[in-house]
N, C-alpha and C positions, 0 to 999 in steps of 0.2 A: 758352931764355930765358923766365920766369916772366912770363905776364900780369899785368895791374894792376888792381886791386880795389880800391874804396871801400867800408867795412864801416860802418856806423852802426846801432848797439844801444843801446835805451832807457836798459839797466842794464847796468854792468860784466859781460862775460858770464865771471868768473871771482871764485872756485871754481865751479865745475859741482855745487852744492849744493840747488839750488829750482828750479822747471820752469822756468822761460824761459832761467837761467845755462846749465842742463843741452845745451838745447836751441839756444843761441845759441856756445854753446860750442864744441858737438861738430860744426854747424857752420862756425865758425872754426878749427880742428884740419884737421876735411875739408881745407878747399880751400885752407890754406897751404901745401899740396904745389907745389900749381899755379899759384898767384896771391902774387904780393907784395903784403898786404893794408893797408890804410893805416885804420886802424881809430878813430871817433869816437865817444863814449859818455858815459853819464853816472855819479854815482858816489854813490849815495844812502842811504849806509851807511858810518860813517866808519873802520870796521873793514876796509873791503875797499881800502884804499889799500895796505895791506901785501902785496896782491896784483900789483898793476900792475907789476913787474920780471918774475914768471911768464909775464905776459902778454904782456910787451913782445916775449917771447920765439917771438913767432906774428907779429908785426906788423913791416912794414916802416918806418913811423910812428904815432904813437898820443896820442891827446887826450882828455883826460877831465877834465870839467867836476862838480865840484860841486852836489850836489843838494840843497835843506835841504826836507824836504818840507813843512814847513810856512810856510817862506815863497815856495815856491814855489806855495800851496793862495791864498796874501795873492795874487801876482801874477796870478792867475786869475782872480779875480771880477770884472773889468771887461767878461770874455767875455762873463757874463751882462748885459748890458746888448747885446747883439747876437746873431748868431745861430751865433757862432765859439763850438765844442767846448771844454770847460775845460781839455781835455787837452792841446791844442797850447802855449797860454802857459804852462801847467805845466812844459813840456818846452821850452822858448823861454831857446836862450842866447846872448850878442851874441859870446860867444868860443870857443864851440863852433861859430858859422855863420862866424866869420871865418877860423877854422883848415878849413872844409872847402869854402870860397871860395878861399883859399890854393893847398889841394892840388889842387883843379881848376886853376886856372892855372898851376901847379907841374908837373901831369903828364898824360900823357894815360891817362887810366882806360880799359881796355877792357870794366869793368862798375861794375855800381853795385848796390851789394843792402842793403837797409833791413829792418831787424827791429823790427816792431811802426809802427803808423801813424803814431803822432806823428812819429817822427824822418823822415818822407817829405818834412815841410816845409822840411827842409835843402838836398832835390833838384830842388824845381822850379822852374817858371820854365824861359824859352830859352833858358839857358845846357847846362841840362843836356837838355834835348830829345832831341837827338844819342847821345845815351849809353845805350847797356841798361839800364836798369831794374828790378830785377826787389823785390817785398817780397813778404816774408814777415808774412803779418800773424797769426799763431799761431790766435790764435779772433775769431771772430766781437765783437770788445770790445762795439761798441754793443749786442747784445742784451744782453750781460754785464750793462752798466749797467740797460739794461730790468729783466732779472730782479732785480738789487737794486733796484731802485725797488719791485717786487711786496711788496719783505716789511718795504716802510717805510710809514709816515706821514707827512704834513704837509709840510713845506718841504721835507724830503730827498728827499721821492720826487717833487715835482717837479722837484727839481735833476736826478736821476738821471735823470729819464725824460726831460728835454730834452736830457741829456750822451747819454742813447742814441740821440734823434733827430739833433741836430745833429752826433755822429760817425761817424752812420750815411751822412750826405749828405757827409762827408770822405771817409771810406772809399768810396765809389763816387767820387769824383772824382778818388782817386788810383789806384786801379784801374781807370778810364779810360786816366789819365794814362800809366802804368808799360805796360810791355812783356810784364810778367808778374804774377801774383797766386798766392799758395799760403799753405796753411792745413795745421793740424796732422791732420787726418782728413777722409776721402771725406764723412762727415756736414757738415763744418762748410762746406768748398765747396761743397757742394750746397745750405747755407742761403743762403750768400753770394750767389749765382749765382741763387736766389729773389727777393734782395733786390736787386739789381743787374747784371740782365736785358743791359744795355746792355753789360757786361762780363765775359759769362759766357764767350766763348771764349778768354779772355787768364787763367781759374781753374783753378789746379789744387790738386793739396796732395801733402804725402810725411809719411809716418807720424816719427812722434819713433824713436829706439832707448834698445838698453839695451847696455849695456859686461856682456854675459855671462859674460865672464872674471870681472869684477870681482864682479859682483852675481852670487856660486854660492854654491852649497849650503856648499862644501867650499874651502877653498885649501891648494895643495901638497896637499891628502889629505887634513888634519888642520879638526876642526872647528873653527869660532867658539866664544871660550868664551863660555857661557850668562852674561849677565847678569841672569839671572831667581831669587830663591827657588826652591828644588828642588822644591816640591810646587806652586807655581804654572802655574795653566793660563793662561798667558799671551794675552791679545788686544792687537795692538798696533794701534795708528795714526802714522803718519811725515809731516812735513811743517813747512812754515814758519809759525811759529802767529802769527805778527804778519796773517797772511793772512786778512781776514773770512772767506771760504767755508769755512777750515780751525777758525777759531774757532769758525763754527755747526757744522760739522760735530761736531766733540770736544761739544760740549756736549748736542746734542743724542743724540748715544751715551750719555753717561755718563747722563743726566737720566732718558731715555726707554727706551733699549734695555737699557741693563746692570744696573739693576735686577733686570729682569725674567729675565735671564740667572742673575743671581749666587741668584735664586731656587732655581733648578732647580741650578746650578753655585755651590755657594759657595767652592771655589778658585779661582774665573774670576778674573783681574786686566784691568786696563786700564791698558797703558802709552801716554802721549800721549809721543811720543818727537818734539822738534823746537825748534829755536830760536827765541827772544825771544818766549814765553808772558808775554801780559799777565795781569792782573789775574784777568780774568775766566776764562782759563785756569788759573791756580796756583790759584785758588778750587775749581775742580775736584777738586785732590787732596787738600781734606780729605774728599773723600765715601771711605765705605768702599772699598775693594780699587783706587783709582784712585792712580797716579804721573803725577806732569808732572816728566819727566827736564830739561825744561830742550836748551839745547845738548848733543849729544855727537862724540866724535871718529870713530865709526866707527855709521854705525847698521846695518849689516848683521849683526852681533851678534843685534840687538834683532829682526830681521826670519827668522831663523835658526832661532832657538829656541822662538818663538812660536809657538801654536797654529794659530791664525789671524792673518790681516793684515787691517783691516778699511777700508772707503772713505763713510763715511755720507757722504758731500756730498749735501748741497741745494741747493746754488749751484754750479756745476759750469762751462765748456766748455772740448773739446776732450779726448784723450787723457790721460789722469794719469799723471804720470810715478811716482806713488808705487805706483800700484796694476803699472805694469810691471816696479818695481825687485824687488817684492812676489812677483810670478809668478816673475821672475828666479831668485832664492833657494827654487821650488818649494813657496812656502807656497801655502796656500788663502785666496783673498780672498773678502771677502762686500762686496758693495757696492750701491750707490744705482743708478738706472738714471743719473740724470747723473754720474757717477761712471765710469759706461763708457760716455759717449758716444763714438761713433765707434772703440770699440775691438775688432777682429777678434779675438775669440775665440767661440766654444762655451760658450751661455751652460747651468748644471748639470754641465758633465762638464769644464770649463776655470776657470772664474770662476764663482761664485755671485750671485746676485742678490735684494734682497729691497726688496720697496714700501715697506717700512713697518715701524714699530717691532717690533711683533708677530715678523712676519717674518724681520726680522733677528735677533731673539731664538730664535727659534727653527732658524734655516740655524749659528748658532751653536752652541746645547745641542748639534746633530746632530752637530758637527766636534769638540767635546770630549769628547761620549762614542765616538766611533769616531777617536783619536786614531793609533789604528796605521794608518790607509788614509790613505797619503797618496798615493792615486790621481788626485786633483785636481790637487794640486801639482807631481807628474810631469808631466800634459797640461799646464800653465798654463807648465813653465822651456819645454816644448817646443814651444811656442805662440809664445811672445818671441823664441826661435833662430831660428822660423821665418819672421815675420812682423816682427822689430822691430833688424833687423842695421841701428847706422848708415850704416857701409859702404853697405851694399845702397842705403837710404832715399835718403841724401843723392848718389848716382848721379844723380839727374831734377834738383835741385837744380845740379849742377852742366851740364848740358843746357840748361837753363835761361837760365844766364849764357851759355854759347855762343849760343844762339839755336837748339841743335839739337834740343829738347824740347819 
């Protein structure tokens, strides 16, 4: 007989298309083997309702509330008038808490697992005390907000920088609270565990994976067909471009580095491959040699055929699931050092790294004039088989829930 599992996830964690889906996902897949999961969530995108029948298909029960992010940005601002996180009222639904007060007296759970901090406020209180607890809070969020506060001004960056203080004093109260704590990489527990001392024996983390079958060089044998112009030296970048750190990232490639690339490389391209590109993204691709693809159905194509896979984040925590999907498919990546925080590879002879415009410009020129060594990208697919199995990952995860981890 299947144990009983309470699942509560920020955002719909399907399609497994953007890190946290990926990741809360793969997940939920895990340990539907072994738990009948009674799954709560939110749903902040009104495209991903056509989803919830795939989903339902993992869950024993399933609720999913409505997210309008902007009126949910309106019912936030009161926090500022005290010293509650803006994140919690943001994430604060009266029928989301009543459908998972419901299933509490409905069943007896023999765990309880929370993805991401906000949705923690659903679990606590005496009632649920008694019960495993175990969250997953992916990265460190409050520094998160810190670092945006760093590259703002004026009114923002003090919003930002009290949303990192004030969620930084939740998150050490719920990782008190909870039975367990885990993060996406050894680096990001080990900030946590700096930052909340009081609760560093109850820290651990388990690395994200990658679907290696899926994300190969080759399927059945045969390649991906190229979506690139024939004489194009393809540079890609993958990801969700509504995402600020994914927006400065792209822009700051195309602005800073690839200029100075397309100097030396005047066949170099830049594909910005990823969905819902605002403004200031589609602006992009009137600059010479750059594309903003927009949505596509299959991006492994685009990661294939390309010279490079590149990661510029400035804004960065925790593991990238783009820069693993990337190695996955045996390209060569050049990335930011936050870009690879906490990621177990061999940095020069697995993943490339570079500080700085300059830099990046140059770890670049060297991968498109030596395009037949793809000795990098060999070490980098055999680096992810070895080090990023979810199988393997999500093992301590489910220890965890037992209480035998």
């Amino acid at each position: 007989m299947k144990k009983r599992l309470l699942y509560l996830v920020h955002r719909i964690p399907y399609p497994p298309n953007k890190g946290d889906k990926i990741r809360s996902f793969n997940m939920l897949k895990f340990l539907a083997r072994d738990y009948d999961i009674h799954l709560g969530t939110f749903i902040d995108d009104p495209d991903d309702w056509q989803h919830v029948p795939a989903l339902k298909a993992y869950c024993q029960s399933f609720f999913a509330a409505p997210l309008n992010p902007f009126k949910a940005k309106l019912k936030s601002l009161p926090a500022l008038l005290g010293n509650t996180p803006l994140t919690l009222p943001y994430y604060r639904h009266a029928g989301l808490a009543a459908w998972v007060d419901g299933q509490r007296q409905q069943h007896a759970f023999d765990a309880v697992l929370v993805f991401s901090s906000a949705m923690a406020q659903y679990v606590q209180g005496e009632p649920w005390s008694k019960l495993r607890r175990v969250i997953d809070f992916v990265d460190v969020d409050s520094d998160k907000w810190c670092q945006y506060a760093d590259s703002l001004s004026g009114p923002k960056r003090w919003i930002y920088r009290r949303e990192g203080r004030t969620l930084l004093e939740y998150e050490r109260a719920v990782a008190t609270d909870f039975d367990a704590s885990v993060f996406v990489s050894q680096h990001e527990a080990d900030m946590f565990k700096s930052l909340a001392p009081e609760a560093a024996s109850r820290v651990g983390y388990f690395n994200n994976g990658v679907d290696t079958d899926y994300f190969a060089p080759q399927v059945e044998g045969q390649p991906h067909d190229n979506p690139y112009p024939r004489d194009a030296k393809a540079v890609v970048f993958t990801g969700a471009m509504d995402y600020w750190a994914n927006v400065d990232a792209v822009s700051w490639f195309a602005e800073a580095i690839f200029p100075r690339l397309r100097q030396r490389q005047p066949q170099a391209r830049f594909y910005i491959v990823g969905s819902r590109p605002g403004r200031q993204v589609q602006q992009l691709g009137n600059r010479e040699g750059v594309t903003v693809t927009g949505a596509v159905t299959d991006i492994r194509p685009y990661l294939a055929h390309a010279r490079a896979a590149v990661a510029p984040l400035r804004l960065a925590r925790g593991v990238q699931n783009k820069v693993l999907e990337a190695m996955a498919m045996a390209r060569p990546v050049v990335a930011t050092p936050q870009a690879l925080d906490g990621l177990e590879a061999q940095i020069g002879t697995e993943v490339l790294q570079a500080d700085n415009a300059a830099a990046f410009a140059d770890e670049l020129d060297h991968l498109l004039q030596n395009d037949q060594d793809d000795s990098i990208g060999q070490a980098a697919r055999a680096r992810v088989q070895a080090s990023y199995s979810w199988q393997h990952n999500l093992t301590r995860l489910q220890g965890l829930l037992q209480g035998s981890a």
